[in-house]
C-alpha positions as a Markdown table, in Angstrom:
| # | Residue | x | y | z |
|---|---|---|---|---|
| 1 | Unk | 116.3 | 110.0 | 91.7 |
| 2 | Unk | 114.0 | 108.9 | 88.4 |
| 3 | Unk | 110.9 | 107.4 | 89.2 |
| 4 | Unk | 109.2 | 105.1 | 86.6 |
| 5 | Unk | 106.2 | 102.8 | 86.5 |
| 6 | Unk | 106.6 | 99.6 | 85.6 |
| 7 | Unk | 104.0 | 96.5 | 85.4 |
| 8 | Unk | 105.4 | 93.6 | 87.5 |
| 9 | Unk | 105.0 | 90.1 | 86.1 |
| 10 | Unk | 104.5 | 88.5 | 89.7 |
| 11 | Unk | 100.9 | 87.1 | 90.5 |
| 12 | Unk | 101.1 | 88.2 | 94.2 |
| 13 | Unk | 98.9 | 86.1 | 96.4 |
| 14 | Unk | 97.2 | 89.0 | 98.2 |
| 15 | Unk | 98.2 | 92.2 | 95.2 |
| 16 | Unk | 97.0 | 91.0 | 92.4 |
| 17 | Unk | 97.5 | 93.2 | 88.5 |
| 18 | Unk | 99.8 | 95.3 | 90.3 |
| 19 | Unk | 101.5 | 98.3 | 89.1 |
| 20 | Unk | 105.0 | 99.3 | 90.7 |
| 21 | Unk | 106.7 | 102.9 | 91.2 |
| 22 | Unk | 110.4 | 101.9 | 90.9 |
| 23 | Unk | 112.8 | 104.2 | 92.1 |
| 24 | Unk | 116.9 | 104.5 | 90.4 |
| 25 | Unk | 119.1 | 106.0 | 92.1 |
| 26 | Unk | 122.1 | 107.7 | 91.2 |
| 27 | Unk | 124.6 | 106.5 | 93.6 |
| 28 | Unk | 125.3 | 102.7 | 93.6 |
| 29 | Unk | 124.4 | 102.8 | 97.7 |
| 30 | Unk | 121.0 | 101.2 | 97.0 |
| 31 | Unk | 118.8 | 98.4 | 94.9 |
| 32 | Unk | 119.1 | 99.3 | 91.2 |
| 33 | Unk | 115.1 | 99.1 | 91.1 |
| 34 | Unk | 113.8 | 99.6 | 94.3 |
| 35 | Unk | 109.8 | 99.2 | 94.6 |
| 36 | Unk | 108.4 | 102.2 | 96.6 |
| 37 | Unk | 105.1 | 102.4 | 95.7 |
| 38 | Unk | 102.1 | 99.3 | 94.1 |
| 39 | Unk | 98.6 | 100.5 | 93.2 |
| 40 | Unk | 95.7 | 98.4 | 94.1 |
| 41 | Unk | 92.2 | 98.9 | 93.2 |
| 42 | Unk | 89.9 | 100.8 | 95.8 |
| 43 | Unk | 86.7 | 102.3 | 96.1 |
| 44 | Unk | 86.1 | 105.9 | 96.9 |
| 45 | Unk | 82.4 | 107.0 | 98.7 |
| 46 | Unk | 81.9 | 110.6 | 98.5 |
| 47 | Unk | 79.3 | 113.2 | 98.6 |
| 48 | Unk | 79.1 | 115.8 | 95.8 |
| 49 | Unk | 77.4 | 119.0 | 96.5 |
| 50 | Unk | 77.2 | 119.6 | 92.8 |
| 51 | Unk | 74.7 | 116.9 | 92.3 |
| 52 | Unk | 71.9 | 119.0 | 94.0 |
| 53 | Unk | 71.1 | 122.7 | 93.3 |
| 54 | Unk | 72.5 | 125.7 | 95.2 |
| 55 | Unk | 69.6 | 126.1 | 97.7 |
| 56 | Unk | 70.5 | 122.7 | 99.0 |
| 57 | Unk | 73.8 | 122.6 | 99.3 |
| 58 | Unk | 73.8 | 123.8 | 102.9 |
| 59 | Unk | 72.6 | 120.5 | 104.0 |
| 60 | Unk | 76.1 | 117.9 | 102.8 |
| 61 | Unk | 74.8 | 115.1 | 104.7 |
| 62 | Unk | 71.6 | 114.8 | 101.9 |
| 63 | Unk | 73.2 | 114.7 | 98.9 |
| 64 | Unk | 73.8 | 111.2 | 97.7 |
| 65 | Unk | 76.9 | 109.2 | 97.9 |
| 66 | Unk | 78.9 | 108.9 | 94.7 |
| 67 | Unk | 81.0 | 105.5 | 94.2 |
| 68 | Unk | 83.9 | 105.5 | 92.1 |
| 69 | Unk | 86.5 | 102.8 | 91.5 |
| 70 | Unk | 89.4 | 104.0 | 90.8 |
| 71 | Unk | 93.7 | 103.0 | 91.1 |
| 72 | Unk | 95.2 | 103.6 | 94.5 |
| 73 | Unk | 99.3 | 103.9 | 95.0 |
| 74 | Unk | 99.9 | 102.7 | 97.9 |
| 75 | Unk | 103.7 | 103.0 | 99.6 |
| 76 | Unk | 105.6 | 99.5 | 100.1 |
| 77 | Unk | 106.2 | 98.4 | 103.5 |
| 78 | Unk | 109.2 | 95.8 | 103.6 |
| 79 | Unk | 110.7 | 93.7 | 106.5 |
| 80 | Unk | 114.2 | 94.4 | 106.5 |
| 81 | Unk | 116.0 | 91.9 | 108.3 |
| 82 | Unk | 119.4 | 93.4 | 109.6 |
| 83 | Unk | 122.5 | 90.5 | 109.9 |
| 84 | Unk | 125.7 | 91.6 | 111.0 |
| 85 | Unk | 128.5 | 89.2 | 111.3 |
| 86 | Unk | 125.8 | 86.3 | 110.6 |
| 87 | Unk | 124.2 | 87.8 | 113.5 |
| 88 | Unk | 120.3 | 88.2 | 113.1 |
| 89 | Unk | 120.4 | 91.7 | 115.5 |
| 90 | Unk | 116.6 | 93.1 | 113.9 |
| 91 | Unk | 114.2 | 93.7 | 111.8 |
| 92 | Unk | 112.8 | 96.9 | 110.5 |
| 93 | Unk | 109.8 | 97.9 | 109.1 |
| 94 | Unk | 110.6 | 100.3 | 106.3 |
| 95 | Unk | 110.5 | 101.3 | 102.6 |
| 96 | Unk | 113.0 | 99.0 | 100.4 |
| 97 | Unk | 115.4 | 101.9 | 99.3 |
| 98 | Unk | 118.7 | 102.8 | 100.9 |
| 99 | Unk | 118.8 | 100.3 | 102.6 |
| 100 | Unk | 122.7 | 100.2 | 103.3 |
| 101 | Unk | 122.0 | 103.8 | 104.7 |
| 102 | Unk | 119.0 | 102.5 | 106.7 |
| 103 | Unk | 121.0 | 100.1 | 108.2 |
| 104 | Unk | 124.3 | 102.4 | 108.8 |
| 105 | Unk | 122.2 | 105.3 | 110.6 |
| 106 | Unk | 120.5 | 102.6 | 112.7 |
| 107 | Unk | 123.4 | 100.6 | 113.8 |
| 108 | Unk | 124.9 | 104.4 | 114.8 |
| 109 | Unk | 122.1 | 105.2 | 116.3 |
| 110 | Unk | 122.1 | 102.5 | 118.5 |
| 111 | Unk | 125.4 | 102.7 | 119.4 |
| 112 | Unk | 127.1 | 99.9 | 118.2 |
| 113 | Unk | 129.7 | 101.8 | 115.4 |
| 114 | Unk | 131.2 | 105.1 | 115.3 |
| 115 | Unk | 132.3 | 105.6 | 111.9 |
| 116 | Unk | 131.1 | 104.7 | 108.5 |
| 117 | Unk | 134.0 | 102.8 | 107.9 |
| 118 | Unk | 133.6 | 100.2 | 110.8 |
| 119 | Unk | 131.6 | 98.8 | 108.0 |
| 120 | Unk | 133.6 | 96.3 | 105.7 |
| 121 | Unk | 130.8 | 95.5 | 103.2 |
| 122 | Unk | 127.7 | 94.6 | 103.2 |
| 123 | Unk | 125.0 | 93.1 | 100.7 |
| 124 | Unk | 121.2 | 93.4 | 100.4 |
| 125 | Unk | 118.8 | 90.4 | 98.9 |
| 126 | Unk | 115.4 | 90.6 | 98.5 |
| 127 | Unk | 113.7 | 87.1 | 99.3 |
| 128 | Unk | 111.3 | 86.2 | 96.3 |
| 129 | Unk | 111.0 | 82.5 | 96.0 |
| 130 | Unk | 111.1 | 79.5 | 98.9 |
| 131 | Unk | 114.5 | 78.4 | 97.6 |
| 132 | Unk | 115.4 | 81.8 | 99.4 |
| 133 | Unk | 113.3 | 81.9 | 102.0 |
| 134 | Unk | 114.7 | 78.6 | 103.2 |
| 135 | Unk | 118.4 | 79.6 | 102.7 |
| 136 | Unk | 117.9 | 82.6 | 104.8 |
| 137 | Unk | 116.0 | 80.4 | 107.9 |
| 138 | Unk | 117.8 | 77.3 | 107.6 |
| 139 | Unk | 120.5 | 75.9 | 109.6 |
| 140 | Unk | 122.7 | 73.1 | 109.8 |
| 141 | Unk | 120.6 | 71.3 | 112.8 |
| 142 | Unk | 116.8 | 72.2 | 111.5 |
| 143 | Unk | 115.5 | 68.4 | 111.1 |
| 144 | Unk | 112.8 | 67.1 | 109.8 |
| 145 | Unk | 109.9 | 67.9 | 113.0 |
| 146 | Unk | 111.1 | 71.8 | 112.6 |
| 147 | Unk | 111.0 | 72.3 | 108.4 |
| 148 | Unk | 107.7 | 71.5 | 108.6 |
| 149 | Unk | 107.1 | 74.4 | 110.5 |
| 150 | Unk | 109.8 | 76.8 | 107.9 |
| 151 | Unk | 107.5 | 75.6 | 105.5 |
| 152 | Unk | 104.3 | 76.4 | 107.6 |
| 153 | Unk | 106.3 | 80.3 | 108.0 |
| 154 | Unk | 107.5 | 80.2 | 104.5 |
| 155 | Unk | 103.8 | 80.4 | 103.4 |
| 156 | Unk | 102.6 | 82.6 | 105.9 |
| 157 | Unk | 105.9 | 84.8 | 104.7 |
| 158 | Unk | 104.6 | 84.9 | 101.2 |
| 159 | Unk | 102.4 | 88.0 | 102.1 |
| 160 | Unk | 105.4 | 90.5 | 102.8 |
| 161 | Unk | 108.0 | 92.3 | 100.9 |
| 162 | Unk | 111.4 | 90.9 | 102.8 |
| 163 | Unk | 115.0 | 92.3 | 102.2 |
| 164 | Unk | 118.3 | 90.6 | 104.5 |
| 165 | Unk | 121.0 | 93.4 | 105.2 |
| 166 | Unk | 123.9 | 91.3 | 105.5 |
| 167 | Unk | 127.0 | 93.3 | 107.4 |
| 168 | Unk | 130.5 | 92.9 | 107.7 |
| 169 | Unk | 131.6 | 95.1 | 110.6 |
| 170 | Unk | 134.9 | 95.3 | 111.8 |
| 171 | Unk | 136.4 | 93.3 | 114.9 |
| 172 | Unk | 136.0 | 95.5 | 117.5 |
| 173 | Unk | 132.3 | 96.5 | 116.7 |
| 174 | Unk | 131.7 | 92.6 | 116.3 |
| 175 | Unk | 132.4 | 92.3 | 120.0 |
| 176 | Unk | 130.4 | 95.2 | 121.1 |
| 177 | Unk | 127.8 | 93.8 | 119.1 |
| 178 | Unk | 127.7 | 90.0 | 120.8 |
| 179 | Unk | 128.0 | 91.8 | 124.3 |
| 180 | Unk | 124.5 | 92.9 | 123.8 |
| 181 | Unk | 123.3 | 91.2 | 121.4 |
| 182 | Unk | 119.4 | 91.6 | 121.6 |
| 183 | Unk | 116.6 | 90.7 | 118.9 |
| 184 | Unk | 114.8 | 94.0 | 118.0 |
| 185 | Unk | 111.4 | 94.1 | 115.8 |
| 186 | Unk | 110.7 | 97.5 | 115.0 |
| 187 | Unk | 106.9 | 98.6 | 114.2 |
| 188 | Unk | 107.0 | 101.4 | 111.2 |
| 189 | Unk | 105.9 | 104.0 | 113.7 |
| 190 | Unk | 108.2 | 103.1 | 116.7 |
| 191 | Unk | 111.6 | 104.0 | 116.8 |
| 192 | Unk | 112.0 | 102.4 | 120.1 |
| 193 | Unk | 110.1 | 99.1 | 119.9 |
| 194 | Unk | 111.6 | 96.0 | 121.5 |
| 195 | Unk | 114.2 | 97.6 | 124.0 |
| 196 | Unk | 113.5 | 95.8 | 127.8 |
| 197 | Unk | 115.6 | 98.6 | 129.3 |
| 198 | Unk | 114.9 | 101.8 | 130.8 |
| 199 | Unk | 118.5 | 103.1 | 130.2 |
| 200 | Unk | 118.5 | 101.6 | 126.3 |
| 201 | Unk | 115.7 | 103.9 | 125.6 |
| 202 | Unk | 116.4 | 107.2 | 127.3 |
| 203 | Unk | 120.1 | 107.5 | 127.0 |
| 204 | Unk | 123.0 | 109.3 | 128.9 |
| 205 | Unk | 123.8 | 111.4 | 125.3 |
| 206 | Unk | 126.2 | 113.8 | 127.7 |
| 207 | Unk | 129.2 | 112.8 | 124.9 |
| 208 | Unk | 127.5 | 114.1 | 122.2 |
| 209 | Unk | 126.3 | 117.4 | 123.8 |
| 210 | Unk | 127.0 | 120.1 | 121.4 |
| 211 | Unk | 128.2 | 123.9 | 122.2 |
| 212 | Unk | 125.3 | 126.2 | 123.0 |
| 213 | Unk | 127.0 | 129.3 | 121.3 |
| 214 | Unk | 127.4 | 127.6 | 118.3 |
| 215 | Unk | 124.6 | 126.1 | 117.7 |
| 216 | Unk | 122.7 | 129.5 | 118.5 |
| 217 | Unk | 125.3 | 131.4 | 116.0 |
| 218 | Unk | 124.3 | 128.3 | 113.4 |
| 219 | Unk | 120.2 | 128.8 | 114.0 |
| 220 | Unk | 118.8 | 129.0 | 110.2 |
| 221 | Unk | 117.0 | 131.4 | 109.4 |
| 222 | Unk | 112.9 | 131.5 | 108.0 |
| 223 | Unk | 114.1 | 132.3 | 104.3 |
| 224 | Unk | 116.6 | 129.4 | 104.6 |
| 225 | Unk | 113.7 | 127.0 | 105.9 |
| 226 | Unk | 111.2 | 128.2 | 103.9 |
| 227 | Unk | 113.5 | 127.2 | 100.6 |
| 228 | Unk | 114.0 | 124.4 | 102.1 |
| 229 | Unk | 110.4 | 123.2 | 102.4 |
| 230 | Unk | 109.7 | 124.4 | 99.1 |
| 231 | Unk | 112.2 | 122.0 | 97.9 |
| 232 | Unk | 111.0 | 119.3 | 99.7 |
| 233 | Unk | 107.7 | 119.6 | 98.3 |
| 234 | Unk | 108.7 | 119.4 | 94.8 |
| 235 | Unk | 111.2 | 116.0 | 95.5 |
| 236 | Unk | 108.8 | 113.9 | 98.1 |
| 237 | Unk | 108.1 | 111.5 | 94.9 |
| 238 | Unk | 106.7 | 109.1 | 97.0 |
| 239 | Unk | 104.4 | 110.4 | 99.4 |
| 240 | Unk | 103.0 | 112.3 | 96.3 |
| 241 | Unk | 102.1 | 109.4 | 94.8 |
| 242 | Unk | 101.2 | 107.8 | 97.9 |
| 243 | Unk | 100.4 | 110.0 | 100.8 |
| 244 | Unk | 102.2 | 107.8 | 103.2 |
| 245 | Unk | 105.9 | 108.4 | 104.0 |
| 246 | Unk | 107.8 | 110.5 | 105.6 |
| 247 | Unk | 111.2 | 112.9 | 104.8 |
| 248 | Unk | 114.6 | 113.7 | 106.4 |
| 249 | Unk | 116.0 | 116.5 | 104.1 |
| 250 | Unk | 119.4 | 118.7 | 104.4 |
| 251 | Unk | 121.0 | 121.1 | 102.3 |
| 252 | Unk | 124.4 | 121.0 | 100.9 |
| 253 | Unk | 125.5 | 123.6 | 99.6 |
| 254 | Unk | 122.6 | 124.6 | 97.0 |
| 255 | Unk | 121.5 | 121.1 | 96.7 |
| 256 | Unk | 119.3 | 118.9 | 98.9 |
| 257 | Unk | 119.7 | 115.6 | 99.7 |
| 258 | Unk | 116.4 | 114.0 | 100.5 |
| 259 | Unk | 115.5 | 110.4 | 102.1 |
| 260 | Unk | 112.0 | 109.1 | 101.8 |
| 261 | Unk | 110.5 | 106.2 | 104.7 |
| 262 | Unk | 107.5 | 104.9 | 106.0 |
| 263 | Unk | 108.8 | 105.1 | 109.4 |
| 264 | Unk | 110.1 | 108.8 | 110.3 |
| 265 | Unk | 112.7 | 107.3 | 112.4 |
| 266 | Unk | 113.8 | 105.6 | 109.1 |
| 267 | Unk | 113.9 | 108.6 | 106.9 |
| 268 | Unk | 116.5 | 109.6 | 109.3 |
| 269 | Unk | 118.8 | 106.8 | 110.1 |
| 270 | Unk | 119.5 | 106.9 | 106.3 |
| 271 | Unk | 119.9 | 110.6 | 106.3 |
| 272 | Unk | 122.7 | 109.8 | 109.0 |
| 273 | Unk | 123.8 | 107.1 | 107.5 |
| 274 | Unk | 124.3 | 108.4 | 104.2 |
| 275 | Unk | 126.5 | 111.3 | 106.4 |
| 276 | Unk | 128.7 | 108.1 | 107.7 |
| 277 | Unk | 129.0 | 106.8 | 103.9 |
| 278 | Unk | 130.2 | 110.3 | 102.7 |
| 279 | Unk | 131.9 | 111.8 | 105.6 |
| 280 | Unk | 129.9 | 114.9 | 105.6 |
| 281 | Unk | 127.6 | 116.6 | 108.2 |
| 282 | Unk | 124.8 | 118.7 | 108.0 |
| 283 | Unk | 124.1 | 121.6 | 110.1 |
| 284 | Unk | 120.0 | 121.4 | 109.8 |
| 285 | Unk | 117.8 | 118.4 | 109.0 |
| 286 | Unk | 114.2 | 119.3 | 108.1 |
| 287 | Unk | 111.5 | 116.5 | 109.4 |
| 288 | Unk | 108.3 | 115.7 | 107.5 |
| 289 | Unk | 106.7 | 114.9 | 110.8 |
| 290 | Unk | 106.3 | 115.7 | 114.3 |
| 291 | Unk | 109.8 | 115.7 | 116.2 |
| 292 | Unk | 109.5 | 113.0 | 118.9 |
| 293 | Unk | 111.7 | 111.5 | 121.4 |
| 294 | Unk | 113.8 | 109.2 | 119.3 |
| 295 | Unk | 114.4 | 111.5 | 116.6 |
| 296 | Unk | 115.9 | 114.0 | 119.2 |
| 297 | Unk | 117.9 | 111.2 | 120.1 |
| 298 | Unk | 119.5 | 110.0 | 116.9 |
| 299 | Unk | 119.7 | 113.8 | 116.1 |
| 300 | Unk | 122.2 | 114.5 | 118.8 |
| 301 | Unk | 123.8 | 110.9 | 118.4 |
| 302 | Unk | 124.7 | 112.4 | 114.7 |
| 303 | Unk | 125.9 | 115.8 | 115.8 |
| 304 | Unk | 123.5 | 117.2 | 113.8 |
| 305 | Unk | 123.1 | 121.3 | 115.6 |
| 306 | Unk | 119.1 | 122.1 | 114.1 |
| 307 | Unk | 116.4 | 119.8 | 114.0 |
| 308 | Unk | 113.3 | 120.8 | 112.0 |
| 309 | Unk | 110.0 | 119.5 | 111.8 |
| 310 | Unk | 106.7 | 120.5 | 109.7 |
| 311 | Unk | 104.9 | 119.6 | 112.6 |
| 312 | Unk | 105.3 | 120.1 | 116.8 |
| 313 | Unk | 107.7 | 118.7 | 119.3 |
| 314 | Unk | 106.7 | 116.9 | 121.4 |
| 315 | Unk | 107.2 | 118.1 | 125.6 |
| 316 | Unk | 110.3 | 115.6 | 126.2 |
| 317 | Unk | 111.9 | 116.0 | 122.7 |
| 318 | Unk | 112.2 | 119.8 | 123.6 |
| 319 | Unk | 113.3 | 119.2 | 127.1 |
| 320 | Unk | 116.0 | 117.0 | 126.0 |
| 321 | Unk | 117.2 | 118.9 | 123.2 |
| 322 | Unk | 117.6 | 121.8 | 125.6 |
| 323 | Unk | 119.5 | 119.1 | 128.0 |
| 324 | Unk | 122.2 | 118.5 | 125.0 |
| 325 | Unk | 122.4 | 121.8 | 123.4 |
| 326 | Unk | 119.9 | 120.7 | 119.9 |
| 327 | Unk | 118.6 | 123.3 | 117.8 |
| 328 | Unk | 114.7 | 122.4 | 117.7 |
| 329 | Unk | 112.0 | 124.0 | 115.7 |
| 330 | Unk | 108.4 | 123.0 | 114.6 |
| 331 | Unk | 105.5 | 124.1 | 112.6 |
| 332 | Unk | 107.3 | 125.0 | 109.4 |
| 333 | Unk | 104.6 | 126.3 | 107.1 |
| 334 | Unk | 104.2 | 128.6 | 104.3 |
| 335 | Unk | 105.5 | 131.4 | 105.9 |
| 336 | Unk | 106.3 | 130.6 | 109.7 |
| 337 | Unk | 108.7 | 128.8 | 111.9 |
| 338 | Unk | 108.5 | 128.2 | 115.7 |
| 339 | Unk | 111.7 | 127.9 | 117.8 |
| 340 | Unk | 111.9 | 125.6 | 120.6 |
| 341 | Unk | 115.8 | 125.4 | 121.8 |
| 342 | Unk | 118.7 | 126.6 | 120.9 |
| 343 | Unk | 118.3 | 130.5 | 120.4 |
């Protein structure tokens, strides 16, 4: 992955003089310039203690403020609509990259395919101009009463980044998909938003319950873990620049694969959607957050035996993963790992 700055010739009605951090990737899976990251003037207030002498540096709250202007990267946050079949199933609120992996790992993790190659192609566009706004909300029957009102939303519209996911799934996933067809808008920090049922958002996962011995013959050890943060560290472009979005991280082999989102939740349904694409599985994911309830859940939808997070658990993610056999372990730092389930 090569990231670059460019300047970006679009007067943005609300991001004026911006700067982007464009991302390349190296498979043709995503965008051939994805924006990840704008700056945007802000203003920093801070107190120096170096502005008063040593005596009175004991009391922080009386030396003066300093105010400095200064360049801010800030990470994108698209709407990315999901169409399968020309059916609008959701939107997501998530960084513009991977997208075809973003929407592979969710449509798995919600159930409604199995394998990667239920999917039969698919094609991401990035709305920039009304021409394509209206395209994309228009149908045969709007008259004239309701485009007055797509034009109302098409301005109102203007202030977001918007990509459409259009899928072609196969037959028998189309049919799954119109026998519950639901419309799903997902918050960046919510994997769960917009299910009505109980039972849609805690799960029977008995099908996917792994073996306990091997997943406790498979538990990684610290050095392992401890490479694998360090890695991590060095490739989180993004959040560098930013400070504002998370990682899903394996290793394969010697090499790490690494997938970068606003939303956790997202970080990981293209980790498991870029397993679908390449038919591979990984035996431990490493989380840049806390692990919470829905990213046990994909977890043990995806087969995947360790789940590791630089931060906690929280209670019901480790009383499930001990339900379904998942390897879960938190608080990886510099030189420590804790072990919820599976040893």
């Amino acid at each position: 992955m090569v990231v670059k700055s460019h300047v970006n010739d679009n007067n943005h009605a609300t991001d004026k003089s911006v700067a982007e951090i464009t991302c390349e990737p190296t498979d043709l899976s995503a965008l051939s310039a994805t924006p990840l990251a704008r700056q945007h003037q802000a203003q920093k207030h801070y107190r120096s203690s170096d502005m008063l002498p040593h005596h009175a540096r004991t009391q922080a709250n009386e030396t003066p403020v300093k105010i400095e202007n200064q360049p801010a990267s800030l990470a994108v946050e698209a709407a990315v609509a999901i169409v399968i079949n020309g059916i609008h199933y959701a939107v997501l609120m998530a960084s513009p990259h991977q997208l075809e992996y973003l929407a592979l790992g969710f449509l798995y993790s919600e159930g409604l395919i199995q394998h990667g190659h239920d999917l039969l192609d698919w094609e991401v566009t990035q709305l920039t101009d009304d021409a394509s706004y209206q395209l994309f909300t228009k149908t045969a029957d709007t008259d004239d009463a309701d485009l007055n009102t797509l034009n109302e939303s098409i301005t109102q519209l203007r202030d977001y980044d918007i990509y459409v996911v259009d899928l072609v799934l196969n037959q028998r996933c189309h049919q799954h998909i119109q026998a519950q067809k639901r419309q799903l808008a997902g918050r960046t920090g919510c994997g769960m938003c917009g299910i009505t049922g109980l039972t849609q958002a805690l799960p029977n996962l008995s099908i996917y319950r792994q073996d306990a011995e091997r997943v406790k013959s498979n538990m990684p050890e610290l050095d392992y873990l401890l490479e694998m943060r360090r890695q991590v560290d060095i490739m989180q472009h993004t959040h560098q620049l930013t400070g504002a979005v998370h990682a899903a991280a394996t290793m394969q082999g010697e090499e790490l694969h690494l997938f970068e989102d606003v939303g956790r939740h997202n970080a990981l349904d293209k980790l498991i959607g870029w397993q679908l694409r390449h038919k591979t599985h990984s035996n431990s994911v490493l989380m840049t957050s806390r692990l919470s309830i829905e990213l046990v859940q994909k977890s043990i939808r995806g087969h995947i035996p360790w789940l590791i997070g630089m931060s906690a658990p929280t209670s019901t993610a480790v009383r499930i993963a001990d339900r379904y056999n998942l390897g879960l372990a938190g608080f990886l730092r510099a030189n420590r790992v804790t072990y919820y389930s599976g040893t």
